[in-house]
N, C-alpha and C positions, 0 to 999 in steps of 0.2 A: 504494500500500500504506500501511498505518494503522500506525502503531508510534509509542515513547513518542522523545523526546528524548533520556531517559536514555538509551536505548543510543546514541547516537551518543556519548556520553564514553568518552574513550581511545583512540576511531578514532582509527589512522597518517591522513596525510593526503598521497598523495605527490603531485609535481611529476613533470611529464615527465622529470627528469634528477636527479630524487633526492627522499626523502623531507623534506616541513617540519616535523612536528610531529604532533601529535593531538588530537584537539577536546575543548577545554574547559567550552563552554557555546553557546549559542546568543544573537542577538540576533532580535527581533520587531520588529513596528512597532505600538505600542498604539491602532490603529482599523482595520485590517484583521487582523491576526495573520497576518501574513506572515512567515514565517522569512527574513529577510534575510541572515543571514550566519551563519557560525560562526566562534567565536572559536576559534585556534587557539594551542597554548603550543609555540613554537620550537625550546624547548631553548637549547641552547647553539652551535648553527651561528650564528646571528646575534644582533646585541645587542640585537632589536626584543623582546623576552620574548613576546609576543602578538604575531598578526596578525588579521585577516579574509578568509574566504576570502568569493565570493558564488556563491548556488546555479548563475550563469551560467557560473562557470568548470568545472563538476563535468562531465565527459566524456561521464556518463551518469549516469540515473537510481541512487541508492546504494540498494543493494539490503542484507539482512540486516544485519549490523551487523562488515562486511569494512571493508576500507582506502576513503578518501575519495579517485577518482582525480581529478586538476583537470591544465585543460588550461594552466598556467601552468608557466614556470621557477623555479628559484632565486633567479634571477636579478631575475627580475620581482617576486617577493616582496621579496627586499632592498631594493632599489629603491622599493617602494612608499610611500604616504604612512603615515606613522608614527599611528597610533591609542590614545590613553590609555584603555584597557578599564576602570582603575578610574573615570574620570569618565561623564560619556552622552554618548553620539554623537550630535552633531548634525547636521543636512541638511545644515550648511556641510562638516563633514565629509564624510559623504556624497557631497555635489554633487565634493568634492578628489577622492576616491577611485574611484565610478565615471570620473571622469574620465580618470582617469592610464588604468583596465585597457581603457578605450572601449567600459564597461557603458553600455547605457539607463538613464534614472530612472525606477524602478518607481510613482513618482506622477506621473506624468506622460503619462497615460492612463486608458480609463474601466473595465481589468481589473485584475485582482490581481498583474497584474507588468508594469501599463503596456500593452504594446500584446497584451499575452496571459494567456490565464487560467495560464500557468504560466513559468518559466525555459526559455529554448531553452539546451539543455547544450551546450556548448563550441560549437558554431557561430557560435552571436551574437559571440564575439571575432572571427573572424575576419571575417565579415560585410564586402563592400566597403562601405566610407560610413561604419559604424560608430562608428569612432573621431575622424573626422572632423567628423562631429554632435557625439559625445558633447563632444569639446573647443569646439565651437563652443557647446552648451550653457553647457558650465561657467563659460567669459567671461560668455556671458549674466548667468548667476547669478551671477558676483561682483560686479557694480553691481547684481541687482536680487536678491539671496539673499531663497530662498525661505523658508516660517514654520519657524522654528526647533524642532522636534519633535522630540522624544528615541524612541530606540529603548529596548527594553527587555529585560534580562537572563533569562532563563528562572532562573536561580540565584536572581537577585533577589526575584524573585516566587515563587517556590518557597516555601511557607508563609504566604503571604496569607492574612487572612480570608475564608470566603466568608458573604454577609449574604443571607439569603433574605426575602422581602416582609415576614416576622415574626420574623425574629428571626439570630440566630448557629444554622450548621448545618454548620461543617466550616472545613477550610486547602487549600489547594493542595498536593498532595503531588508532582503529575507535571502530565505535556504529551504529547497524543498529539498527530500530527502527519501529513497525508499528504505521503510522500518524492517525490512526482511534480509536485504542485503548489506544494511548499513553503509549507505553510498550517497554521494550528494548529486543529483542529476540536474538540477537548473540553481543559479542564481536568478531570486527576482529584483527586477532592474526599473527604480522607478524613474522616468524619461522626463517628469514632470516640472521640476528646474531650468530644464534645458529648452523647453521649447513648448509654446502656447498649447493649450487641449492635449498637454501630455497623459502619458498611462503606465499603468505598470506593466511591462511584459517579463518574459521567460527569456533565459539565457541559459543553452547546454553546456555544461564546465568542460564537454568534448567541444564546444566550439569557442573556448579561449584558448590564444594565442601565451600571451607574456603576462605574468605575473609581477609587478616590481613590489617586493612588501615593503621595500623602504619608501616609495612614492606613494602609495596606498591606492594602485591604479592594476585597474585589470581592464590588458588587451583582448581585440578579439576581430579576424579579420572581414567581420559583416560592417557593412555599412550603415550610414547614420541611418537615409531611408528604408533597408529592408526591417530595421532594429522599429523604427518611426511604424509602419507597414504592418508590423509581423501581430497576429495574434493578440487580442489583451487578455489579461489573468485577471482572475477576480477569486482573492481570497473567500470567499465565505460558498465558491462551491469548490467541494475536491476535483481534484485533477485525475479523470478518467483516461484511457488510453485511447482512446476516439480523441480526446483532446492534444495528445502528446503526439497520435498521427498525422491532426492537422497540420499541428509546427512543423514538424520535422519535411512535411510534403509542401508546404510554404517555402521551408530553404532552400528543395530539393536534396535531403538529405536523408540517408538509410538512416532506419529507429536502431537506437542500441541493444533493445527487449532481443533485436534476432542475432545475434551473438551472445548476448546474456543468457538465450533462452539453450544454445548449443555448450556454454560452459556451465550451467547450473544441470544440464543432461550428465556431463563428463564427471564432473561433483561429485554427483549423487551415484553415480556407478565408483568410483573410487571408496568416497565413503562406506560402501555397501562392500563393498570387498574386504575394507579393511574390517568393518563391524563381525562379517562372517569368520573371516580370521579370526578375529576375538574370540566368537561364540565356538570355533572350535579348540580353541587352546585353552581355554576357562569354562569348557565342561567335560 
């Protein structure tokens, strides 16, 4: 399902034996647009002020914009490695933190979550081997720590420029996001600044260009008028795939859904193999 970011802010987020907090914001990863985690605010149970939770812990797919369930404790949150949300996350980070929960490295593979086009929900903790890699990873990587790449804030980038082939045509106003695969599929781009009886439209993060985070501008090689032209979005209906067909047949551009729908095929035969493996060496 397609929905914006924004609503996951203020999701509860609870733990098997009690609630952590509510989600803040989101982090990405600036060359796939993977939603990797959500930043969550604590409260006052523990003195960590933020945590991260990652899409691998979520029990199931989060449906509407109800409670975040995660298959983790209290306990395990406490516990965890401590993360400064106002600096950037870096992979050393990263490589600390999958570690400790015995998540996979989602770069560390040739899909959008490593070995699958999406997060496996709460089973991958428990996964025999698991954690056992994951720690055998992490050693790896702290004699050979991999390229140091920041993730990036959804907040942050919330009002970037967006620069089209010829000119300024809009800010970042939103994020839509599919909540299955944990992926970001359009910036929404509102044009209304720029030029009289503006609107909001869709922007596909496959049809940006250049990224500059220190200028806080995002390229993209459509033009002012197809951008001016293209489809208007209107938050308050969801975004059906009839609607994502129009776009994409607007720019004359193949949908991503048919690649997506050929690596989430391959996925899911992988994982079933490795599953059956399991079932038969563990009975």
């Amino acid at each position: 399902m397609l929905r914006t970011i924004e609503s996951l802010y203020g999701s509860p987020v609870a733990a098997r034996d009690g609630e952590i907090g509510a989600v803040d914001q989101a982090y990405f990863d600036d060359e796939a647009w993977g939603v990797r985690y959500l930043v969550v605010k604590t409260g006052g149970w523990l003195n960590k002020g933020e945590v991260l939770v990652s899409p691998y812990s979520f029990k199931h797919p989060v449906a509407g914009s109800g409670t975040v369930e995660v298959d983790l404790t209290q306990q395990q949150v406490r516990d965890s490695p401590n993360i400064d949300t106002d600096k950037p996350v870096s992979r050393q980070h990263e490589t600390e933190y999958l570690g400790y929960y015995g998540y996979p490295a989602y770069w560390g593979g040739a899909y959008l979550w490593g070995v699958g086009a999406y997060p496996a929900f709460g089973s991958m903790v428990s996964a025999p081997g698991i954690a056992s890699e994951a720690r055998t990873r992490r050693d790896r990587e702290a004699d050979n720590p991999p390229a140091d790449t920041h993730l990036r804030s959804t907040k942050a980038v919330k009002g970037y420029h967006i620069e089209a082939a010829d000119g300024s045509i809009g800010h970042v106003s939103g994020f839509i996001f599919d909540d299955v695969e944990w992926v970001i599929r359009y910036l929404i781009v509102d044009t209304r600044n720029w030029w009289p009886g503006g609107k909001e439209v869709l922007l596909a993060t496959q049809w940006i260009g250049l990224v500059d985070w220190i200028g806080s501008t995002i390229s993209t090689g459509l033009t002012r008028d197809a951008i001016k032209n293209s489809p208007s979005y209107d938050e308050s209906v969801p975004l059906s795939r009839s609607d994502e067909t129009t776009l994409y047949q607007y720019y004359g551009r193949d949908g991503y859904w048919s690649t997506d729908e050929g690596i989430e095929s391959r996925s899911h035969r992988i994982r079933k193999a490795v599953a059956d493996d399991r079932v038969r060496i563990f009975t």
